[in-house]
C-alpha positions as CSV (number, residue, x, y, z in Angstrom):
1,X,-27.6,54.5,-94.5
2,X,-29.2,51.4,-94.6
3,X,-27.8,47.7,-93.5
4,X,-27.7,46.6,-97.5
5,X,-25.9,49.8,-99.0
6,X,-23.9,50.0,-95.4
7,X,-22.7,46.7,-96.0
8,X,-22.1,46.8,-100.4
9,X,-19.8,49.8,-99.0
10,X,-17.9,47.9,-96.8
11,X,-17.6,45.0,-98.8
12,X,-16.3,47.3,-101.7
13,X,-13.6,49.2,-99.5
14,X,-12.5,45.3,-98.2
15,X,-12.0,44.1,-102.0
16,X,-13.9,41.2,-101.4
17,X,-16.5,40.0,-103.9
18,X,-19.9,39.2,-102.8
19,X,-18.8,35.3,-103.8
20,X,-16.3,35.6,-101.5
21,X,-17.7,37.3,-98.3
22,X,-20.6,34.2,-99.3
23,X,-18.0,31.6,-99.0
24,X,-16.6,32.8,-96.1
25,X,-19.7,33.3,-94.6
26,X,-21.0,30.0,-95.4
27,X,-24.1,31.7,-96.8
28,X,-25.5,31.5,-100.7
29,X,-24.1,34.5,-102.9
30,X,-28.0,35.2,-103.8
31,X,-28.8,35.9,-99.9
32,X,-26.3,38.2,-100.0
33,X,-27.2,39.7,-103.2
34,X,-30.4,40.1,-102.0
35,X,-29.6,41.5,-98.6
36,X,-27.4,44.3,-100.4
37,X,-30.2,45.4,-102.3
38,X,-32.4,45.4,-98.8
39,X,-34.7,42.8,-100.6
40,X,-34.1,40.2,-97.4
41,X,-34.3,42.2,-94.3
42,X,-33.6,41.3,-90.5
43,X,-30.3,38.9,-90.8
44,X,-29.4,37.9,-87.3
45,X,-27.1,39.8,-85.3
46,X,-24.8,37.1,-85.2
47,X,-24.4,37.2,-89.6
48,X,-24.2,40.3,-89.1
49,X,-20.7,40.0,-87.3
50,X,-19.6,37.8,-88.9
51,X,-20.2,39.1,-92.1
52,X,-18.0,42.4,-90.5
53,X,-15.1,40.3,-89.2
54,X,-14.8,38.4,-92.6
55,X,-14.8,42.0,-93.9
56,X,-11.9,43.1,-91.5
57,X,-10.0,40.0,-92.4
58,X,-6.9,40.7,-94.5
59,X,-8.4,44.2,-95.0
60,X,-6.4,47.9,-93.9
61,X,-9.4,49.7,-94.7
62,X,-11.9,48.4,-92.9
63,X,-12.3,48.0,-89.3
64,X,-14.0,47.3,-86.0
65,X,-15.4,50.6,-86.1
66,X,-16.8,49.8,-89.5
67,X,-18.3,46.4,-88.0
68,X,-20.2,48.3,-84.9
69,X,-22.0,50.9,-88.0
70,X,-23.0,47.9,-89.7
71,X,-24.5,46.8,-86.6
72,X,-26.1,49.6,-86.0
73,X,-27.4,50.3,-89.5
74,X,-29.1,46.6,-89.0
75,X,-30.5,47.6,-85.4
76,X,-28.0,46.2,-83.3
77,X,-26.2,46.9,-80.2
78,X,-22.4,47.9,-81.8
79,X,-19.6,45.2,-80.0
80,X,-18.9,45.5,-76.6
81,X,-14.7,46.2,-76.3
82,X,-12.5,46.2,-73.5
83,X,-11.2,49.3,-73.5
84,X,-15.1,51.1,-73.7
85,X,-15.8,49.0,-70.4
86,X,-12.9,50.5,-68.8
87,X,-11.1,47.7,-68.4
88,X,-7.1,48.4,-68.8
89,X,-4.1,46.4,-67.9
90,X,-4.1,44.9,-64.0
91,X,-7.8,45.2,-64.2
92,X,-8.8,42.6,-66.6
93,X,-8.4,39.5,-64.1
């Protein structure tokens, strides 16, 4: 799936309008329009999370998981976590 229907999905299964995720984004609601429909292409990567965690925020449907295949459907490298590094308990000094 592409990065604009990946993320009208996500945005859909958070409840969040597209007003809202623009608010909390900081961004204009027609960018994001526009970026749903894949008529802006390329947002950074950085947008890109945290247009996912504003997503995840108050939300029991979607997660981190869902932020690293938004990521990817927009070309980027999913998040880097602890636990993927191998890093557990004693070890994270």
């Amino acid at each position: 799936m592409d990065f604009g229907s990946t993320l009208k999905t996500f945005r859909k299964m958070a409840g969040k309008s597209r007003y809202r995720l623009a608010q909390l984004n900081g961004i204009d609601q027609a960018y994001l329009l526009r970026l749903e429909r894949g008529e802006q292409t390329n947002p950074s990567r950085d947008l890109v999370i945290r247009l996912g965690l504003a997503l995840v925020f108050g939300s029991q449907v979607v997660t981190l998981e869902n932020v690293d295949e938004l990521l990817l459907s927009a070309g980027y490298a999913p998040l880097q976590r602890r636990h993927r590094l191998g890093l557990t308990g004693s070890a994270q000094q």
